[in-house]
N, CA, C and O atoms as a CHARMM CRD file, in Angstrom:
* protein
*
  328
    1    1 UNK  N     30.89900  80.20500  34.01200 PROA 1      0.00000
    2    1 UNK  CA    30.27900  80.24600  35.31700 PROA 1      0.00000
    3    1 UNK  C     30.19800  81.69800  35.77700 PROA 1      0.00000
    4    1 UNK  O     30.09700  82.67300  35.03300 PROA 1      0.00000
    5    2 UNK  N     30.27700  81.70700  37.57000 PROA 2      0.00000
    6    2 UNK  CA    30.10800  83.37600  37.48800 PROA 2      0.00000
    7    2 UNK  C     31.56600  83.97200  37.20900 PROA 2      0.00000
    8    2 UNK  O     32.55600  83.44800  36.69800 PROA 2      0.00000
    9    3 UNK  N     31.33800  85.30500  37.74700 PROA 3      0.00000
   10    3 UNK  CA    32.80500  86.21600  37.77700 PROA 3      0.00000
   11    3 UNK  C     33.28400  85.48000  39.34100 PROA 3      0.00000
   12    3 UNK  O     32.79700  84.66300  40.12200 PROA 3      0.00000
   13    4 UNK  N     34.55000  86.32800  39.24400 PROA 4      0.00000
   14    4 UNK  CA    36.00400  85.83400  40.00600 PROA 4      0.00000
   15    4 UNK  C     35.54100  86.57600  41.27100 PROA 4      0.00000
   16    4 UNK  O     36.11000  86.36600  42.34200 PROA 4      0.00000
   17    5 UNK  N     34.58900  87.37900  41.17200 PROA 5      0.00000
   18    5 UNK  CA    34.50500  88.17600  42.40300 PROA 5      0.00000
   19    5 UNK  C     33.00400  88.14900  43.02200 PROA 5      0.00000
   20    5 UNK  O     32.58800  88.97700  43.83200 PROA 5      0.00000
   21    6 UNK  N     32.21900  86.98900  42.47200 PROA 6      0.00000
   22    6 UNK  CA    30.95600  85.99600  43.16900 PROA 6      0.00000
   23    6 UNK  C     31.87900  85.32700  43.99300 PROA 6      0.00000
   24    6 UNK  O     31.66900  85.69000  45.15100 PROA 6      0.00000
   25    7 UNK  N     32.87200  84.45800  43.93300 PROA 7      0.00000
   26    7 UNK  CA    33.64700  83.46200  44.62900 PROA 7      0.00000
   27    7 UNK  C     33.69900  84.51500  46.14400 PROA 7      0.00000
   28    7 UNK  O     32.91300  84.38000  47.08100 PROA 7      0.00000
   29    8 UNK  N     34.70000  85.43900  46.08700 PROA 8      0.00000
   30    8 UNK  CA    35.08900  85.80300  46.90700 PROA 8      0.00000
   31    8 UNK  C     33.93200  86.36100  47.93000 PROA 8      0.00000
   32    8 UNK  O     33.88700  86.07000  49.12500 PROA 8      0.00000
   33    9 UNK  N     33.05900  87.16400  47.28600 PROA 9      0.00000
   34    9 UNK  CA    32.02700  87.40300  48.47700 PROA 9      0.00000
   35    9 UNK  C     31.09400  86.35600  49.01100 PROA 9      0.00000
   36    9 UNK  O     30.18100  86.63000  49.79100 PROA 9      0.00000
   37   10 UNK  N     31.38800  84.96900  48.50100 PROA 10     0.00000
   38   10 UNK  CA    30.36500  83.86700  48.92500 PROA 10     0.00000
   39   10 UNK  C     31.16100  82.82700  50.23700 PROA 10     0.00000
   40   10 UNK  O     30.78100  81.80200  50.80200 PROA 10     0.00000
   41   11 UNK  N     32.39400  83.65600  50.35900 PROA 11     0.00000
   42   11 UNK  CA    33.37100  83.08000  51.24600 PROA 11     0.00000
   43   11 UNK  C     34.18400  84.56700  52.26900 PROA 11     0.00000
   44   11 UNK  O     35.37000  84.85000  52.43700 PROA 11     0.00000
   45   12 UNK  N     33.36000  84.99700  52.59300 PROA 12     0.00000
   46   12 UNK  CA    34.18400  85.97500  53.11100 PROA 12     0.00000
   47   12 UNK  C     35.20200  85.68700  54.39700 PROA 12     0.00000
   48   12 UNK  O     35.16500  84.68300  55.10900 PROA 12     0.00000
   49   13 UNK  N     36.07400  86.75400  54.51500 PROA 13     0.00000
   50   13 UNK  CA    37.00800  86.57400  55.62500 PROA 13     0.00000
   51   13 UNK  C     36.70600  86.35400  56.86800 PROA 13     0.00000
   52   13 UNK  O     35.59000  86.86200  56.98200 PROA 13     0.00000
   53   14 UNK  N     37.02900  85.87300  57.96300 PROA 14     0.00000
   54   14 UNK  CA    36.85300  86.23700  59.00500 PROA 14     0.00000
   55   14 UNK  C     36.39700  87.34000  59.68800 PROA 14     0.00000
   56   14 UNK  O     35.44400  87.51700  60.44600 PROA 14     0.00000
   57   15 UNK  N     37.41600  88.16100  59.19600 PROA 15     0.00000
   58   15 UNK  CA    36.97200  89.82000  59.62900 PROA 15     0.00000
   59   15 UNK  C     35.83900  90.51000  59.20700 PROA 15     0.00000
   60   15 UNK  O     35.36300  91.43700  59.86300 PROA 15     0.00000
   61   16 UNK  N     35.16100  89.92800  57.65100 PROA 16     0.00000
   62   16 UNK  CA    34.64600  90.35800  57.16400 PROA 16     0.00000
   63   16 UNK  C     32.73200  89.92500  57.74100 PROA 16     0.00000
   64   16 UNK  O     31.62000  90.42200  57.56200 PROA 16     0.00000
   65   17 UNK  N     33.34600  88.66800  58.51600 PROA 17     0.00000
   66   17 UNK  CA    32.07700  87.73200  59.59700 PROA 17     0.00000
   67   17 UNK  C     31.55300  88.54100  60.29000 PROA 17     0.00000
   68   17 UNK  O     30.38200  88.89400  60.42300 PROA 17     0.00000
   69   18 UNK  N     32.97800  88.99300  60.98400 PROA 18     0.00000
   70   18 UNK  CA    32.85700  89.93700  61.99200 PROA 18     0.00000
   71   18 UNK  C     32.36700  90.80000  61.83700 PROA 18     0.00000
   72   18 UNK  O     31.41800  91.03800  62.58400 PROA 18     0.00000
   73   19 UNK  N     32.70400  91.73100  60.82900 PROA 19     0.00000
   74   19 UNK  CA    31.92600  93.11500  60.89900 PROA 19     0.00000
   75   19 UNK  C     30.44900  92.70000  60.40800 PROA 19     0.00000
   76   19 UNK  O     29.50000  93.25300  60.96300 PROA 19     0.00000
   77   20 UNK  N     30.22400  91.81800  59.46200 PROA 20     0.00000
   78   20 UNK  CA    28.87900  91.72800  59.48100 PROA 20     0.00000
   79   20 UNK  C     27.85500  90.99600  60.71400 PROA 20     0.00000
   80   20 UNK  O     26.62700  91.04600  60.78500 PROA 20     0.00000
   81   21 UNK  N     28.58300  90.48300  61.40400 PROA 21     0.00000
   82   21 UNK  CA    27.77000  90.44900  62.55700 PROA 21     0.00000
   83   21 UNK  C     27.27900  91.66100  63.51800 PROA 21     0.00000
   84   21 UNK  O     26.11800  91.79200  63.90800 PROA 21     0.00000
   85   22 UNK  N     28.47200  92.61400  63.86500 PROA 22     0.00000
   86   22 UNK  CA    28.34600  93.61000  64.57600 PROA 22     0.00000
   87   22 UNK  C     27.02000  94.54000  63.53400 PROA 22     0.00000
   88   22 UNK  O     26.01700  95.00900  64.07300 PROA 22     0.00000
   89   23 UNK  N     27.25900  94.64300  62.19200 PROA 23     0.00000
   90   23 UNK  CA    26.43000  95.41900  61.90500 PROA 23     0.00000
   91   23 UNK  C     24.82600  95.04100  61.86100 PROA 23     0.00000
   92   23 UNK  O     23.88100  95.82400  61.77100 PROA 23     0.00000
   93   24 UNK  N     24.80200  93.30500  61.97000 PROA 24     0.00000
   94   24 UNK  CA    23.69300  92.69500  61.61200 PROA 24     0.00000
   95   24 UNK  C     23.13600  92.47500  63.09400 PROA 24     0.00000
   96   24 UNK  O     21.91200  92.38900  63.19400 PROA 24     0.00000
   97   25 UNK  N     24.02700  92.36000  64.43300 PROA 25     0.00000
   98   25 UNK  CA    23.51000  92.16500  65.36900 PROA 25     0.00000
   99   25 UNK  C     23.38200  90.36000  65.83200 PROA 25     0.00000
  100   25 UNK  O     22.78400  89.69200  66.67500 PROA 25     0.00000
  101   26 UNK  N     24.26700  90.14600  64.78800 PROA 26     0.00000
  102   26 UNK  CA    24.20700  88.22500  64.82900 PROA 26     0.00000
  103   26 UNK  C     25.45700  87.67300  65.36600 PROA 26     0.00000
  104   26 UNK  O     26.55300  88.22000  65.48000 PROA 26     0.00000
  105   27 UNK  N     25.03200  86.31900  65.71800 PROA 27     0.00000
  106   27 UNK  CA    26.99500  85.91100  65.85200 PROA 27     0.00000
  107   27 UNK  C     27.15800  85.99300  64.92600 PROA 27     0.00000
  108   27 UNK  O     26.46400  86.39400  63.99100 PROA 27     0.00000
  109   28 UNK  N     28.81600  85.36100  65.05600 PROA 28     0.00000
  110   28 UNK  CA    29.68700  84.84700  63.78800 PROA 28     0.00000
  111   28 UNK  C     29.27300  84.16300  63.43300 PROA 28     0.00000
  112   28 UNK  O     29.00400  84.45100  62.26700 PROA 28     0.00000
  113   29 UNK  N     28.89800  83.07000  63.71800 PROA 29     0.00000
  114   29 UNK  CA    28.44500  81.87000  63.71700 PROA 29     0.00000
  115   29 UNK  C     27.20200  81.58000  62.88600 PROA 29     0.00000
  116   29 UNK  O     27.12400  80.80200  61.93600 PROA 29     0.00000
  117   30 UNK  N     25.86500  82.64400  63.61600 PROA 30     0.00000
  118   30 UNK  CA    25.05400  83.08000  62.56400 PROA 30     0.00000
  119   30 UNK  C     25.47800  83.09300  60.97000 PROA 30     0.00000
  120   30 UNK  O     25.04000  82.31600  60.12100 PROA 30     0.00000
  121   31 UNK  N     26.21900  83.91900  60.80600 PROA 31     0.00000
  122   31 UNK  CA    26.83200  84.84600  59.62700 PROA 31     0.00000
  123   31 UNK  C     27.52500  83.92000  58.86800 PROA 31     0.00000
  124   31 UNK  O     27.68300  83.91300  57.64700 PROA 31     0.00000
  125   32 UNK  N     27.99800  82.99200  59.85900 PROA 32     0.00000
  126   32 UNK  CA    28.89700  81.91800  58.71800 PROA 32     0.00000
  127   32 UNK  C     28.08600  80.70600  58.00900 PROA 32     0.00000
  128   32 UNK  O     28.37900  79.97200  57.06600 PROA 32     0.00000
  129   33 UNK  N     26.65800  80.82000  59.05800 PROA 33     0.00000
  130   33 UNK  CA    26.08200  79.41500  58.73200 PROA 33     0.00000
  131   33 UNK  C     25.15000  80.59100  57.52200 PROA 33     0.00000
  132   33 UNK  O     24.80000  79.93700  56.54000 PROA 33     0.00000
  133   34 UNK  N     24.69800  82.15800  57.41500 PROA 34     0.00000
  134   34 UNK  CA    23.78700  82.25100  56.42400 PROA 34     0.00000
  135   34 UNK  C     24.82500  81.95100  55.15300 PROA 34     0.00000
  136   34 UNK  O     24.26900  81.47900  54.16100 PROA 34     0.00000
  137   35 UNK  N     25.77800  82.09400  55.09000 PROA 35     0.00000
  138   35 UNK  CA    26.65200  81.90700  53.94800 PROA 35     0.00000
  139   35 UNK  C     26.62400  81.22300  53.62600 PROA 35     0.00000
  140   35 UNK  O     26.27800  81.18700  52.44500 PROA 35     0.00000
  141   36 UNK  N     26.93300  80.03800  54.27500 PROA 36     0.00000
  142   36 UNK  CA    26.61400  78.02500  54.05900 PROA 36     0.00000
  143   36 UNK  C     25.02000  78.40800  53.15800 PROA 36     0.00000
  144   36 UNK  O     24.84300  78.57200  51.95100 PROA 36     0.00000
  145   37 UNK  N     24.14200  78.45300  54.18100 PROA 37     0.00000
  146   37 UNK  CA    22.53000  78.41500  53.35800 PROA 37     0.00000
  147   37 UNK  C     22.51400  79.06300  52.19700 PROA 37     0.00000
  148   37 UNK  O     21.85800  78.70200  51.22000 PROA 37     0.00000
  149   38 UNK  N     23.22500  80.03400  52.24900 PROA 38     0.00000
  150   38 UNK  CA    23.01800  80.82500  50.73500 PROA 38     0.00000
  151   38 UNK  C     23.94100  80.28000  49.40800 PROA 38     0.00000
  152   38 UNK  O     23.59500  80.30800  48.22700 PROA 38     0.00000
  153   39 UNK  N     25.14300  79.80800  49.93700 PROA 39     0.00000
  154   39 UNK  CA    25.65200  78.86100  48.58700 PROA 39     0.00000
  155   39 UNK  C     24.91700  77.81800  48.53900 PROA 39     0.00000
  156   39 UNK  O     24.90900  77.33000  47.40900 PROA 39     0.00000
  157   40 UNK  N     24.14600  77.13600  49.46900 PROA 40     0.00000
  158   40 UNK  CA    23.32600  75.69900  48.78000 PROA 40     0.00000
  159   40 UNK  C     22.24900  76.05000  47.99200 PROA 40     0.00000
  160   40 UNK  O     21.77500  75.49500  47.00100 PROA 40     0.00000
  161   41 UNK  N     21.92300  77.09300  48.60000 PROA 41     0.00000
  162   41 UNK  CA    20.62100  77.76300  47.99500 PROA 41     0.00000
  163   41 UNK  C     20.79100  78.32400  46.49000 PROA 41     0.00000
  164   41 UNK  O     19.85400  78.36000  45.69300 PROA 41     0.00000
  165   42 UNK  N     22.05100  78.74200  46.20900 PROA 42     0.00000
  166   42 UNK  CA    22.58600  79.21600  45.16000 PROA 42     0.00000
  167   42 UNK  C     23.12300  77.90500  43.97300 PROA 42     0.00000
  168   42 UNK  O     23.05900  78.02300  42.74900 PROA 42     0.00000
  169   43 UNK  N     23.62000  76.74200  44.69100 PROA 43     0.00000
  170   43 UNK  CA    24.39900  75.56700  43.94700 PROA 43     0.00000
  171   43 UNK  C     23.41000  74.95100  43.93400 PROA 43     0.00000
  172   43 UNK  O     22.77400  75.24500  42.92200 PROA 43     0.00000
  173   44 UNK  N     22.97400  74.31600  44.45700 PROA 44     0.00000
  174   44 UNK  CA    22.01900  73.47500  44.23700 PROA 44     0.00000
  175   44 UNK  C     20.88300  73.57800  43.26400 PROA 44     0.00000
  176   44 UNK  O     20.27500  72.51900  43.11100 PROA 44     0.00000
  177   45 UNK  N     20.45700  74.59700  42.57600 PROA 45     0.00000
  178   45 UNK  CA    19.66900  74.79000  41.62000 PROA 45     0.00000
  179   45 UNK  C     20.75600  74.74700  40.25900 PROA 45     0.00000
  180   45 UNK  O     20.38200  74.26100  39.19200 PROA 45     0.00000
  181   46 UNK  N     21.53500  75.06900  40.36200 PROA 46     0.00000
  182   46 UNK  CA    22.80500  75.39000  39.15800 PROA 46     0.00000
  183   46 UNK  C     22.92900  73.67200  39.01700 PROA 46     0.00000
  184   46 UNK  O     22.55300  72.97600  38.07300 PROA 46     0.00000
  185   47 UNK  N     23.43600  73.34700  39.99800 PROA 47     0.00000
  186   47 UNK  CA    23.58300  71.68800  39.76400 PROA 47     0.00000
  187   47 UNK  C     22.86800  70.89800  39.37200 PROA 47     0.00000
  188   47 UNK  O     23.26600  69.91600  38.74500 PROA 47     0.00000
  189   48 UNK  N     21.77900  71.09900  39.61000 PROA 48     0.00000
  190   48 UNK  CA    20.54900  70.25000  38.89400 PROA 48     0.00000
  191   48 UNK  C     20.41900  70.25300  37.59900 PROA 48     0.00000
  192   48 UNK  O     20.20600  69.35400  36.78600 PROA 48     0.00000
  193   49 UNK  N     20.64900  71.93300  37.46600 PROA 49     0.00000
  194   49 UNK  CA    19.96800  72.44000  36.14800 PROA 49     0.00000
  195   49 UNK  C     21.38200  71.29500  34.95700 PROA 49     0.00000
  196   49 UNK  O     21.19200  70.41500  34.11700 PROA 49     0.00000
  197   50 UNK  N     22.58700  71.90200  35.47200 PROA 50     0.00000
  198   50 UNK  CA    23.79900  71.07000  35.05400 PROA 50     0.00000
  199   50 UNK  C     23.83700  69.00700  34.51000 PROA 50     0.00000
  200   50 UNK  O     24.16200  68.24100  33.60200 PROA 50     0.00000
  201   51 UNK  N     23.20600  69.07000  35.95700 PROA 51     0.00000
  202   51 UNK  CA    22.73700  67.56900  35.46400 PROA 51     0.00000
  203   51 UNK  C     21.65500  67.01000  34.58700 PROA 51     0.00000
  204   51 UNK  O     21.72500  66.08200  33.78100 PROA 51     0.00000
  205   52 UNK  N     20.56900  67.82600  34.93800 PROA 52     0.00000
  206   52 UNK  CA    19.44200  67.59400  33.52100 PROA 52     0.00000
  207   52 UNK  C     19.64800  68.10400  32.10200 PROA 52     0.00000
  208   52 UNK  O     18.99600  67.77500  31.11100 PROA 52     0.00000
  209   53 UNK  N     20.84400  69.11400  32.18000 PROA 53     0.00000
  210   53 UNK  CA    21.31700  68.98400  30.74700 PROA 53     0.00000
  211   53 UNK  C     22.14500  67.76900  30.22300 PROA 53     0.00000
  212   53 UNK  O     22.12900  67.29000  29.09000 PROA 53     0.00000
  213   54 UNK  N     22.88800  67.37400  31.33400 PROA 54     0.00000
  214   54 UNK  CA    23.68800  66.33200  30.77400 PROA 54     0.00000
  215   54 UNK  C     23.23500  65.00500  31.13500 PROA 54     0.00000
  216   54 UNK  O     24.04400  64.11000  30.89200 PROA 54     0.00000
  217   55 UNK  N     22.14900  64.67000  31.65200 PROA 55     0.00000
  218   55 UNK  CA    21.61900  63.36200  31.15400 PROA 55     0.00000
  219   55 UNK  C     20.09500  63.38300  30.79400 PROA 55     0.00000
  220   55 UNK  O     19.26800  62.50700  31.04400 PROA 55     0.00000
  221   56 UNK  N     19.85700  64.88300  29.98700 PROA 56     0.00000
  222   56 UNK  CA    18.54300  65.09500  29.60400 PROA 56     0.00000
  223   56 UNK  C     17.62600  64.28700  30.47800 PROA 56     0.00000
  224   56 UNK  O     17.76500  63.82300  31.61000 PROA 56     0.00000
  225   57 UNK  N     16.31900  64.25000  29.31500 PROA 57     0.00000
  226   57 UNK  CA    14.70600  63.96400  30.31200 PROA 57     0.00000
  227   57 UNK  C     14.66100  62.80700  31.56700 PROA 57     0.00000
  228   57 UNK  O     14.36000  62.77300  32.76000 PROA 57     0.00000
  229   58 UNK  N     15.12100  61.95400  30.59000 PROA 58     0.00000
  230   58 UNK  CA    15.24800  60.43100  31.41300 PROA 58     0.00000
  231   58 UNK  C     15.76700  60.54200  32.93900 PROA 58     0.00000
  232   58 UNK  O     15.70200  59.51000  33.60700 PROA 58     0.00000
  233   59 UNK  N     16.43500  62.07800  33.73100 PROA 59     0.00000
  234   59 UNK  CA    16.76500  61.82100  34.41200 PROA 59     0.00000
  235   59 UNK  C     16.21600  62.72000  35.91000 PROA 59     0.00000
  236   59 UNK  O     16.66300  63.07200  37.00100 PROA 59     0.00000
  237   60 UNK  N     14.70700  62.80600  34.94100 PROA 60     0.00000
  238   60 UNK  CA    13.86100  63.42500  35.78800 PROA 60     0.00000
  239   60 UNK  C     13.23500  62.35900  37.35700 PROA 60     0.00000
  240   60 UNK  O     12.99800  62.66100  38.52700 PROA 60     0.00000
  241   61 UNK  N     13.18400  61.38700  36.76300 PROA 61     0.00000
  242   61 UNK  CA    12.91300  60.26700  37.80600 PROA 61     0.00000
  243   61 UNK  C     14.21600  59.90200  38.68000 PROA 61     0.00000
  244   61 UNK  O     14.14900  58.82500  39.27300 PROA 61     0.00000
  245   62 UNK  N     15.42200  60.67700  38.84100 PROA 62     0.00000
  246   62 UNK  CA    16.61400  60.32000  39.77400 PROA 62     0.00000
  247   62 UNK  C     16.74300  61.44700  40.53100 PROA 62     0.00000
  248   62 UNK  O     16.44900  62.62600  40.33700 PROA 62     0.00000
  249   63 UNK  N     17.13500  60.97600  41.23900 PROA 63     0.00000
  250   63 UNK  CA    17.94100  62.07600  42.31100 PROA 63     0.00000
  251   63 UNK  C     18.81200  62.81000  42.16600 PROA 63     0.00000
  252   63 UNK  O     19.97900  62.45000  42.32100 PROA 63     0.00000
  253   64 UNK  N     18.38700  64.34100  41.74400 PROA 64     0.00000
  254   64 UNK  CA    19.74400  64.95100  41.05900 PROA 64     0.00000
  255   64 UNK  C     21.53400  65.13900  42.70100 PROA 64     0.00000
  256   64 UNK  O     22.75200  65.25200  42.55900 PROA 64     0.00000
  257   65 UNK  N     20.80100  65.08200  43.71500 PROA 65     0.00000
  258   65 UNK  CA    21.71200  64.98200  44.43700 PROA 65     0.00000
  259   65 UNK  C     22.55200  63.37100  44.53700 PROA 65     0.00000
  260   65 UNK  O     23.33400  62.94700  45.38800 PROA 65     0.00000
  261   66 UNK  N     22.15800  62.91200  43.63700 PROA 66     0.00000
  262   66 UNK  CA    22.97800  61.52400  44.13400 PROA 66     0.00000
  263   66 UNK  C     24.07200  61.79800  42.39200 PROA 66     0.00000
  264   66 UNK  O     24.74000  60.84400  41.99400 PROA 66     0.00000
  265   67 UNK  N     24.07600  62.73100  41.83200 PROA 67     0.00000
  266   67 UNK  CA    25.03400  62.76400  40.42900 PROA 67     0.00000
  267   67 UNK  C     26.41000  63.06100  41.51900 PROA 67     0.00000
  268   67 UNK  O     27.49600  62.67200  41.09000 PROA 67     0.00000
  269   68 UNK  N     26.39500  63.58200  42.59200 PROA 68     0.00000
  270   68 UNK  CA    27.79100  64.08600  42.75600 PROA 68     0.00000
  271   68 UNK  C     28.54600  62.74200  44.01600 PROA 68     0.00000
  272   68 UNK  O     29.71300  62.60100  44.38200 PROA 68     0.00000
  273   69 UNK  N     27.43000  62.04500  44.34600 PROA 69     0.00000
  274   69 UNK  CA    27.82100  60.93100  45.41500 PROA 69     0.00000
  275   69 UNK  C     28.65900  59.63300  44.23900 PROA 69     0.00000
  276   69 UNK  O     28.61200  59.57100  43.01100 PROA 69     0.00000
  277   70 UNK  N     29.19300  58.96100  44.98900 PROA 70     0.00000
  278   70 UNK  CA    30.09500  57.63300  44.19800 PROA 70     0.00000
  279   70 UNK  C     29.14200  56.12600  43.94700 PROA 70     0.00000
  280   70 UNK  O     29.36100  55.19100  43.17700 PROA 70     0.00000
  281   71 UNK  N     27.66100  56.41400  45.25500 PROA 71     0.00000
  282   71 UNK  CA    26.93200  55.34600  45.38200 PROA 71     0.00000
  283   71 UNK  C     25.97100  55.87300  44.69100 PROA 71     0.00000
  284   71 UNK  O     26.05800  57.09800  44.77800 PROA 71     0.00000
  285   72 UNK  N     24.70600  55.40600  43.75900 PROA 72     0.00000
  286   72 UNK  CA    23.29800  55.33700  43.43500 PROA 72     0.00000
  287   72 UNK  C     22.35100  54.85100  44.35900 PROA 72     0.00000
  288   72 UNK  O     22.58000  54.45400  45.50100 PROA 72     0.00000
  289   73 UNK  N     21.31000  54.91200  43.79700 PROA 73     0.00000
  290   73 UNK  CA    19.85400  54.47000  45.05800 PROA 73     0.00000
  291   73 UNK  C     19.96600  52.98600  44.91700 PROA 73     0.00000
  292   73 UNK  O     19.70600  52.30300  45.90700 PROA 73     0.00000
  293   74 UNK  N     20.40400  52.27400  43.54400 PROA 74     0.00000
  294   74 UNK  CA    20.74700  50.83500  43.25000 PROA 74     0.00000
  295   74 UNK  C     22.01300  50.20400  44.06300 PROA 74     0.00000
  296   74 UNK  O     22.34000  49.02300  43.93900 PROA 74     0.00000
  297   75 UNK  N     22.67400  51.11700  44.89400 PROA 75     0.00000
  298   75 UNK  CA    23.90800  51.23500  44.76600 PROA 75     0.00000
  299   75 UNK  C     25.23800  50.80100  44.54500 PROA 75     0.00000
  300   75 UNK  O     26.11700  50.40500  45.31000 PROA 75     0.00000
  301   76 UNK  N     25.15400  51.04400  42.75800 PROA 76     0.00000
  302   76 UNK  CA    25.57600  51.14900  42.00200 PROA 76     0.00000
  303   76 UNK  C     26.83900  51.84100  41.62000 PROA 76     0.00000
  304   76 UNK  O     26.45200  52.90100  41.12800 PROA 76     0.00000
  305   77 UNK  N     28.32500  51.80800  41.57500 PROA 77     0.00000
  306   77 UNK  CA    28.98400  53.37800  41.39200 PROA 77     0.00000
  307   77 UNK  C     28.62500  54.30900  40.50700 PROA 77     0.00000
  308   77 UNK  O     27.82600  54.05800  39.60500 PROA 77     0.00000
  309   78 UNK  N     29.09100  55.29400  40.64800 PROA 78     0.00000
  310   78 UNK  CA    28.64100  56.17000  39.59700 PROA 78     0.00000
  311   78 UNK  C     28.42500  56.50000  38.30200 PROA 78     0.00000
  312   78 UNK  O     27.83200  57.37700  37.67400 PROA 78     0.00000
  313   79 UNK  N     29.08600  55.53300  38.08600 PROA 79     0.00000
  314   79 UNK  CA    28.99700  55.24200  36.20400 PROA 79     0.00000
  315   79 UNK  C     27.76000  54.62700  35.42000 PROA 79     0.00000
  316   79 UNK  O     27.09600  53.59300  35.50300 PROA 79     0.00000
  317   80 UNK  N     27.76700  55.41400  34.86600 PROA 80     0.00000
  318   80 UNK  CA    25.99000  55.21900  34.16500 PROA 80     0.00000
  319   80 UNK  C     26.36500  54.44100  32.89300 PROA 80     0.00000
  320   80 UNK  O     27.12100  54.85500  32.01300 PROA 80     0.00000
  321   81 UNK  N     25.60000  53.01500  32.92300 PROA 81     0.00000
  322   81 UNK  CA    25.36600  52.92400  31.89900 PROA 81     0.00000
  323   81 UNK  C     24.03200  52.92500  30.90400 PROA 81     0.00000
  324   81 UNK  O     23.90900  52.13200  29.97100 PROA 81     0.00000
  325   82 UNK  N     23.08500  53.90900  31.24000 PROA 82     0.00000
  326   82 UNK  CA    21.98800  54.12800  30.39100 PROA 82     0.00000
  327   82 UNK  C     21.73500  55.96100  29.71500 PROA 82     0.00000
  328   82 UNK  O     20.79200  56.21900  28.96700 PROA 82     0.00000
């Protein structure tokens, strides 16, 4: 996956909110929610890609967001049997 030090800047400190707000001119709040948007924005393509390797073509017609839920669109638990 990535390095040890993607983790840490995709979660920064408090303080670290802070100063980027003051320098950005945003709340905290701002600053905490672009972080949120930018790891989905970041996972969510990785995850997909993750799941269409591991249940190849056939699983172009599913919902790659329902691989990490316990229910299916059938709802079904998560255990595949096809």
């Amino acid at each position: 996956m990535g390095s040890s030090g993607g983790d840490s800047s995709s979660y920064p400190t408090e303080s670290k909110k802070l100063m980027l707000a003051s320098q950005t001119r945003l709340t905290k709040n701002q600053v905490s929610n672009w972080f949120i948007n930018a790891r989905v924005r970041l996972w969510k393509p990785m995850i997909e890609e993750m799941y269409r390797e591991e249940f190849g073509e056939s699983s172009e017609n599913m919902d790659p967001s329902l691989a990490s839920s316990s229910v299916g669109r059938e709802g079904n638990s998560d255990q595949a049997d096809d």
